[in-house]
C-alpha positions in Angstrom: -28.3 94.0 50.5 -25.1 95.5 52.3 -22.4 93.9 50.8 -19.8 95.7 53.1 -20.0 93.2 56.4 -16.6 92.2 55.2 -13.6 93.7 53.8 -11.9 91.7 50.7 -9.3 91.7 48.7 -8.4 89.4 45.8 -4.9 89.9 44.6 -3.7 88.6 41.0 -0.3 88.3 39.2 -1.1 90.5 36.1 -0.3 87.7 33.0 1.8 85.7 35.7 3.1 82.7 33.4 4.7 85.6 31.5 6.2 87.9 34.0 7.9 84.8 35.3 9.6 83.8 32.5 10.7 88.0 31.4 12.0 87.9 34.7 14.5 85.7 32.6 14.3 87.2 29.3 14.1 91.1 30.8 14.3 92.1 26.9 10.9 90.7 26.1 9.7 93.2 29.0 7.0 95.2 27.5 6.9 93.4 24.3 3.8 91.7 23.1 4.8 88.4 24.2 3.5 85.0 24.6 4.4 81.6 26.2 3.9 78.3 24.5 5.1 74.8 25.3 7.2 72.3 23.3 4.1 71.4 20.5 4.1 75.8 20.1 0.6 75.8 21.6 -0.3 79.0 23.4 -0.2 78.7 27.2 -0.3 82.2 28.2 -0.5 85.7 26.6 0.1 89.2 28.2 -1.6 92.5 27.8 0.5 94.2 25.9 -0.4 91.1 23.1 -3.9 90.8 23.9 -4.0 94.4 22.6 -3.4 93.2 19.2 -6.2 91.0 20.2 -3.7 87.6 20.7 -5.0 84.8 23.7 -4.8 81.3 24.1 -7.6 80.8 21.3 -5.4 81.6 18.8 -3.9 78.2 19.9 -0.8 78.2 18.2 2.7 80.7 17.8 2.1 80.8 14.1 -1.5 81.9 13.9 -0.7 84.6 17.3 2.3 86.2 14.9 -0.4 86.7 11.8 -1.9 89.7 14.4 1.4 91.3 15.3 4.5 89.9 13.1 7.1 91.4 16.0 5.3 89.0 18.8 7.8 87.7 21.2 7.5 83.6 21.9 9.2 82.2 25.2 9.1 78.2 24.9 9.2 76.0 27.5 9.3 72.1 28.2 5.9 70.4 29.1 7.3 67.9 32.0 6.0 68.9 35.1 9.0 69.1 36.9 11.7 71.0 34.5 13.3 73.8 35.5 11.2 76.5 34.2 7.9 74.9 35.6 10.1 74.8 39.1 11.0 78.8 38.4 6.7 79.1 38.6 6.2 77.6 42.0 9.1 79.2 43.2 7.7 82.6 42.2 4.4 82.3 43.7 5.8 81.4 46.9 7.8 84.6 46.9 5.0 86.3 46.4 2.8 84.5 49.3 5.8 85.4 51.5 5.7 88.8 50.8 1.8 88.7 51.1 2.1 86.5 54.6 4.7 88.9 56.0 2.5 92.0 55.5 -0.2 89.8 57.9 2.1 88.8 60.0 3.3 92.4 60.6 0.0 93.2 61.9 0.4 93.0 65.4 -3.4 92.8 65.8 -6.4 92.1 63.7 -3.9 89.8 61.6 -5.7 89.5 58.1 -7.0 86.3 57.2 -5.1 84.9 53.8 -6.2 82.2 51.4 -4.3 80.3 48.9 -6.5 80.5 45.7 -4.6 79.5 43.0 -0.6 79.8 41.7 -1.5 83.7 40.8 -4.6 84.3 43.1 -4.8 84.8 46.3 -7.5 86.5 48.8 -7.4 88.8 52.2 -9.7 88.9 54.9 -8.8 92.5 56.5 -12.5 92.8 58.4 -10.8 92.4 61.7 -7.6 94.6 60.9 -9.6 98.0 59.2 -12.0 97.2 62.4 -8.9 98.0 64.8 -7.9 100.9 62.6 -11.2 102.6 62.5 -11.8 102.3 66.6 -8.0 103.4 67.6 -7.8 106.9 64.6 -11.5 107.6 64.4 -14.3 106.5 61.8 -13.2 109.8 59.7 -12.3 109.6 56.3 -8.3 108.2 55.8 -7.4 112.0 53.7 -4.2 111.4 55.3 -3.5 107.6 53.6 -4.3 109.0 49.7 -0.9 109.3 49.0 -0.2 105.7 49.7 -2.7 104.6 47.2 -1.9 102.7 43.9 -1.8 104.8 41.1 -4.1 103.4 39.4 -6.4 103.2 42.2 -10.4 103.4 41.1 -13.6 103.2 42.7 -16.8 101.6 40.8 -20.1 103.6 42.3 -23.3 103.0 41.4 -23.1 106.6 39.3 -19.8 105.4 37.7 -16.1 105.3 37.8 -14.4 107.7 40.4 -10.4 108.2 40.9 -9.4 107.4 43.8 -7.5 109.6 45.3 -10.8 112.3 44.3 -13.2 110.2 46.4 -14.2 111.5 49.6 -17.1 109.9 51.8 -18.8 110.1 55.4 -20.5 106.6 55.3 -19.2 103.7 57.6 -19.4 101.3 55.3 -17.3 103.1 52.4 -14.6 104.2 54.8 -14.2 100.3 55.8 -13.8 99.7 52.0 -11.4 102.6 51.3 -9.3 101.5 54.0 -9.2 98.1 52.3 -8.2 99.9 48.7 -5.2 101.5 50.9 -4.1 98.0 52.1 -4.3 96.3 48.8 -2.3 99.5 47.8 0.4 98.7 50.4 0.7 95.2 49.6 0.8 95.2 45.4 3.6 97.9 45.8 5.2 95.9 48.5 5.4 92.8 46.2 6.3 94.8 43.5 9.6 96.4 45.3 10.5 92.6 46.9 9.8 90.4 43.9 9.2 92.6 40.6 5.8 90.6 39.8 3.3 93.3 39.1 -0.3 92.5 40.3 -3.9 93.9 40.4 -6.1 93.8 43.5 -9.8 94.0 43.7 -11.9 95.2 46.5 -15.6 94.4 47.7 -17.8 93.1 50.4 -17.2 89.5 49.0 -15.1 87.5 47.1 -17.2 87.6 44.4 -17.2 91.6 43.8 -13.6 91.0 45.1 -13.1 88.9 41.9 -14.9 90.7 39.8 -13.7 93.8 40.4 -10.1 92.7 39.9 -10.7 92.2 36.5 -12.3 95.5 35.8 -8.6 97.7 36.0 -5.6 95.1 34.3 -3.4 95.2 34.6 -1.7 96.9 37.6 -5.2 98.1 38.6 -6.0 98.4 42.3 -10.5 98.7 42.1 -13.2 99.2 45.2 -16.1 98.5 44.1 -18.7 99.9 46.7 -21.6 98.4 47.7 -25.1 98.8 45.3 -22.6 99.5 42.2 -23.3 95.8 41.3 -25.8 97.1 38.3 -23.4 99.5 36.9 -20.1 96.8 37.1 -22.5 94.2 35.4 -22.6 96.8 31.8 -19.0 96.3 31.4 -18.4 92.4 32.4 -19.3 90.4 29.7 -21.3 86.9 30.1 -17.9 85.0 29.7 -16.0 86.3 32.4 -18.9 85.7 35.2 -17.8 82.5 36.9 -19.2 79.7 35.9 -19.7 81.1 32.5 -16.7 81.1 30.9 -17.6 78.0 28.6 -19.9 76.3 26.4 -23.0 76.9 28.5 -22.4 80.5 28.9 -22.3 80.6 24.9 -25.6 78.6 25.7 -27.3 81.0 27.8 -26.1 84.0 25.5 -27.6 81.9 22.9 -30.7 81.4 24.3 -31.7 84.7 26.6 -29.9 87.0 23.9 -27.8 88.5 26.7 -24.1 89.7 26.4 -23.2 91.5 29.3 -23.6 90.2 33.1 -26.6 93.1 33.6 -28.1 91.8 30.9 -28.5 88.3 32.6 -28.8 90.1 36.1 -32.5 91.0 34.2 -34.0 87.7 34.1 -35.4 85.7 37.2 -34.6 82.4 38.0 -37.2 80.6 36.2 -35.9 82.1 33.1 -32.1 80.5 33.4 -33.1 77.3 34.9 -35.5 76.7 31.6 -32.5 77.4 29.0 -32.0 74.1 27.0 -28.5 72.7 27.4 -26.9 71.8 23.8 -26.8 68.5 22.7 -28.3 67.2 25.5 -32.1 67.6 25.7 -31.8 68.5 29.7 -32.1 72.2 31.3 -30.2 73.8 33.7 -32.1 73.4 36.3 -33.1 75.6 39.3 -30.5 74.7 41.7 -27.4 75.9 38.6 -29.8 78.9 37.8 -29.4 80.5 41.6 -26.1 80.0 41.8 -25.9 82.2 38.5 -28.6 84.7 39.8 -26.6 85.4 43.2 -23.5 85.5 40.7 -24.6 88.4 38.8 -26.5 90.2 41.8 -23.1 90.1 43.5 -24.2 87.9 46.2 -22.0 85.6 47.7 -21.6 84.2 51.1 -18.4 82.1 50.6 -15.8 82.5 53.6 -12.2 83.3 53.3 -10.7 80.6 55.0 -6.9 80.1 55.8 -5.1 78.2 53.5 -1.2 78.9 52.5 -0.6 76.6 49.4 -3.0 73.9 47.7 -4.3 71.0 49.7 -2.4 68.9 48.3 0.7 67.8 45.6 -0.6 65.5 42.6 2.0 63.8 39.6 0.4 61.4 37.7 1.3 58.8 34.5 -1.4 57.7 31.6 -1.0 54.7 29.5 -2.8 54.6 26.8 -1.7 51.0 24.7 1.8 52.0 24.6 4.3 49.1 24.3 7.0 49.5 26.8 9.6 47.2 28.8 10.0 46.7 32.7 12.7 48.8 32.7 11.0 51.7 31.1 8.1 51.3 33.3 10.4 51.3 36.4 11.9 54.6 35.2 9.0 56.2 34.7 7.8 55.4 38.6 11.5 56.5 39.7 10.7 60.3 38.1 7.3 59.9 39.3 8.4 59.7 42.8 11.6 61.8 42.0 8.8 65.1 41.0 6.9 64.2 44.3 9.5 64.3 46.8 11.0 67.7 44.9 7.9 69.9 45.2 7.3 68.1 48.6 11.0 69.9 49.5 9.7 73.1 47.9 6.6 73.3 50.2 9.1 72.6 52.9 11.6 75.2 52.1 9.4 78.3 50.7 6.3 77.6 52.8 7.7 76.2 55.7 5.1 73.2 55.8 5.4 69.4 55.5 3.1 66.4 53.8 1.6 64.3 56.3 1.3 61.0 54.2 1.4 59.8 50.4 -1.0 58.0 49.0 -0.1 55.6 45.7 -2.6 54.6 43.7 -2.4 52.5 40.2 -5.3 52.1 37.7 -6.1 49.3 35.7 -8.4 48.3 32.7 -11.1 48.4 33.1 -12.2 49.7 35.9 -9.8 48.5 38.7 -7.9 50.8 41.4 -5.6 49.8 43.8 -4.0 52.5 46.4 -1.6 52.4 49.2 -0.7 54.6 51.8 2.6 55.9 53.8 1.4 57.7 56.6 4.1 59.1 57.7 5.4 62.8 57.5 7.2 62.2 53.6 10.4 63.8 54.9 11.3 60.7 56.4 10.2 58.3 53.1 12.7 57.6 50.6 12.4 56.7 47.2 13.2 53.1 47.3 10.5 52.4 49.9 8.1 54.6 47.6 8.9 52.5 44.6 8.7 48.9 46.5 5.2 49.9 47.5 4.6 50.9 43.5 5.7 47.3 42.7 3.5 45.5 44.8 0.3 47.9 43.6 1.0 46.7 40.1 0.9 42.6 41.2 3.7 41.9 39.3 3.3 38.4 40.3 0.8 38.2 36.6 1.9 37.9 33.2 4.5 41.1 32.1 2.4 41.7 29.5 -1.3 41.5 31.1 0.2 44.0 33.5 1.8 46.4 30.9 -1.9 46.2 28.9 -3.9 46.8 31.7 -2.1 49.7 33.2 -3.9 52.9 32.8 -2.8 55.3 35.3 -0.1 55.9 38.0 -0.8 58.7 40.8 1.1 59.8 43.6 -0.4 62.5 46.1 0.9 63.8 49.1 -1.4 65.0 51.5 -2.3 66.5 54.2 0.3 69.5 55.1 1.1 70.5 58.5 3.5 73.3 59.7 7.3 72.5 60.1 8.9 72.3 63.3 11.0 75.6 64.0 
């Protein structure tokens, strides 16, 4: 199968959590270095300490500092709206800016850009390198090598090739080189406007997209071209296929023997969907075992679709058998709706888009859920009005104590987003 009908890119803050907060601490800059929140659990590690072979599964500071005693920790709060956790969303909208600009500068054949996650983001440039190619000739881009990344790669089925060596006549290739220029363009842009530093991966789908985005971190820009698949699969092992990252890939390593995505790329269908789950008695069934045969075939026929931030802004409260007072209680809905209406005002300034409605929902024991809605654009709302609609959710009109025992859960979501007036 050609996987070149399209032209992806999948861009990725390199250890993001951490070059947000050096930005602040510039003397941790290329130090081992981790982050951790307030109980000194691990949140994020970069590369320069995943040399010494640190992650998140070391879980805490003091077990991370046993593998390299000079490990740099940067603490910060757990609340969801503090000022460091503020400093993250802020970041990744600079970065989508910067990204958004570069399509927007594209008179024609505007690339299509999706919102993946806080460090992920993908391109559609089909259209654009389409428009290139028909107005300077389907000739090889010899002319564009200097633009390219430094450490710009290209994974062919007969192995790796430096970029800036590779030369081809084949349509297909020249789309996707064009594409490794582009990404090329934008990671340095990004770098130059914001300082993050990112790797970008491209293929003929998201998937190889993704998966070749991995393969050079960090600051890697790799193409992987089309029917390289096989020889991409030696080096990936079966944890970092999607899907796989977790107890049942350890399963179906387990059980098929395999430790590298080639090695599972071997076995047919039949073979994954018979692999015993643990613990429960079941399989994995046929429809789970294609999705993770197109996976390691590179096969994937998910669309990038337009999307500029996530669909939608979630704060939330558990109870679990505390004993608190009304006015507790109150407070707690007041910073509820306090965090809401903040990142609602982020969206508004740094992505120029506005919440449509916000829904409030309150869950009781033991299975009881009770929502309300204001559906009206949450500019206009104000907090008072937010938290009389809270108070009549929780039927305050019972027993103080039947509702403080029964109350699981407090939600507030704002959703959907539509651009901002000019």
């Amino acid at each position: 199968m050609d996987h070149a009908d399209r032209i992806i890119l999948l861009l990725n803050a390199d250890s993001f959590e951490v070059q947000v907060y050096q930005q602040h601490e510039p003397s941790s800059r290329g130090k081992p270095c981790v982050v951790t929140n307030s109980f000194g659990r691990i949140l994020a590690a970069n590369i320069e300490a995943k040399y010494y072979g640190i992650s998140c599964d070391d879980l805490t500071f003091p077990n991370a500092k046993l593998k390299y005693d000079a490990l740099v920790n940067i603490k910060i709060p757990e609340k969801s709206n503090t000022p460091e956790l503020v400093l993250q969303r802020k970041a990744t909208a600079e970065i989508v800016n910067e990204i958004q600009k570069f399509c927007q500068e594209q008179k024609v054949g505007s690339p299509i850009f999706q919102y993946s996650s806080h460090d992920e983001f993908y391109l559609d440039v089909t259209s654009l390198i389409g428009i290139i190619l028909n107005a300077n000739g389907k000739r090889f881009p010899t002319h564009l090598i200097s633009e390219l990344w430094p450490k710009s790669i290209i994974e062919t089925p007969n192995g790796v090739v430096v970029a800036s060596e590779f030369r081809s006549n084949k349509l297909n290739e020249i789309k996707l080189f064009y594409g490794l220029v582009l990404g090329s363009m934008i990671v340095q842009r990004v770098k130059d406007s914001t300082g993050f530093l990112m790797s970008v991966g491209i293929g003929g789908n998201k998937l190889i997209a993704k998966l070749g985005c991995g393969l050079n971190k960090p600051t890697g820009a790799t193409l992987v071209l089309p029917y390289s698949i096989s020889e991409v699969g030696r080096k990936i092992k079966v944890a970092d296929v999607p899907g796989l990252g977790g107890k049942l890939g350890e399963t179906i390593k387990a059980s098929l023997g395999v430790k590298t995505m080639y090695d599972l790329s071997c076995y047919r269908v039949d073979d994954i969907s018979n692999v015993r789950l643990n613990g429960t008695g079941g399989i994995i069934g046929t429809q789970k075992a294609q999705e993770f045969y197109n996976c390691v075939h590179g096969l994937c026929n998910e669309k990038v679709v337009e999307k500029i931030g996530p669909d939608s802004l979630l704060t939330s409260k558990e109870y679990r058998s505390e004993k608190y007072g009304f006015t507790q209680l109150i407070d707690e809905i007041r910073s509820l709706i306090k965090t809401i209406l903040q990142r609602a005002d982020e969206e508004l300034q740094w992505k120029h888009r506005v919440a449509m409605s916000l829904k409030l929902t309150v869950r009781r024991y033991p299975n009881s859920t009770i929502s309300g809605r204001l559906s009206y654009p949450i500019e206009t709302q104000n907090a008072d009005e937010i938290l009389d609609m809270f108070l009549e959710l929780l039927r305050l009109d019972d027993e103080w104590d039947e509702v403080r025992d029964r109350l699981t859960k407090m939600e507030l979501q704002a959703q959907p987003f539509s651009q901002a007036n000019a």
